[in-house]
N, C-alpha and C positions, 0 to 999 in steps of 0.2 A: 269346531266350525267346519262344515260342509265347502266345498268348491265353491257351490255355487254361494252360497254367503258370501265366501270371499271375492268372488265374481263380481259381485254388486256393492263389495263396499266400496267408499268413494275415495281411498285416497290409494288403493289397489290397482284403481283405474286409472287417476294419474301415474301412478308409479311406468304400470304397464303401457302405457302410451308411448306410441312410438318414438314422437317426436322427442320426450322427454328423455326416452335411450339413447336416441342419435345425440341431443345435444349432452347428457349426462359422458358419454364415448368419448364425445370432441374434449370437452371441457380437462379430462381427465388424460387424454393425446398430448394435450398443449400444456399440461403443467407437469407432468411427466416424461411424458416418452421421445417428445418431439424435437427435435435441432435445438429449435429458438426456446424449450420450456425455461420454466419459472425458477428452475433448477441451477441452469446454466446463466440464466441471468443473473442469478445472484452471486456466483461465483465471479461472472464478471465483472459485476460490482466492489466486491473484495478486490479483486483485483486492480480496477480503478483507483480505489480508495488507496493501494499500495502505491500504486508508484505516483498518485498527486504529491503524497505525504512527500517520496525522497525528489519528486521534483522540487518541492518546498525545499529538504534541505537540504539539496547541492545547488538553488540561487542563494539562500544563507550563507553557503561556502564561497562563491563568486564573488559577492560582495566582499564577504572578508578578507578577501585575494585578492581583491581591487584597491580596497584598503592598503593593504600594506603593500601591494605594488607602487601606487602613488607615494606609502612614504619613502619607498626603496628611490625612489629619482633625486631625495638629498643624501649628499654625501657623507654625513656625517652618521645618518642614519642606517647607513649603506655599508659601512663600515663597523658600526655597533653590532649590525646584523649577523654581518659576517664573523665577527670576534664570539658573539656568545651561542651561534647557532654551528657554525666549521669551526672552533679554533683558530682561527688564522692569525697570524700576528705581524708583525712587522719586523723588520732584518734587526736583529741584535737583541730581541727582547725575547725575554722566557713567560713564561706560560702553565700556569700551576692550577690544575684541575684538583677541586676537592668534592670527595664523595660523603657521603653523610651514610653513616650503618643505620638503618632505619629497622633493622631486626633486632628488637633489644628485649 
């Protein structure tokens, strides 16, 4: 194929038209190169999606914390608490921790 053949085909001359360059440039500015590209969006998107998730679960953990703060206001529970989570115990009583060998 000669120049000019190619000159006159028809989709050589879309190709080659101007406007087609300019906007083919922009197009290709904005999903690459540019601040705001399609690139960086996506990344912020990941990013979004990450901390939705742990804001999801540390209201999961709030709740559960609220939970067992309301049952911590009886005393008897307050007390269970304290025995199997500190050790604590009461004047004259002993206190016998057993561990389980769980490597067998």
């Amino acid at each position: 194929m000669t120049f000019k053949q190619l000159k006159n085909n028809s989709i050589f001359k879309v190709v080659t038209n101007f406007y087609v360059i300019v906007i083919t440039i922009f197009v290709l500015w904005m999903l690459f190169w540019d601040e705001n590209s399609y690139l960086v969006h996506r990344d912020f998107n990941k990013e979004l999606e990450k901390l939705e998730s742990q804001k999801k679960y540390y209201i999961e953990q709030i709740t559960k914390d609220n939970v067992i703060i309301s049952d911590l206001k009886d005393l008897e529970k307050l007390e269970k608490f304290a025995r199997e989570e500190y050790h604590m115990k009461k004047e004259n009583e002993d206190i016998f921790l057993i561990e389980y060998d769980t490597l067998q």
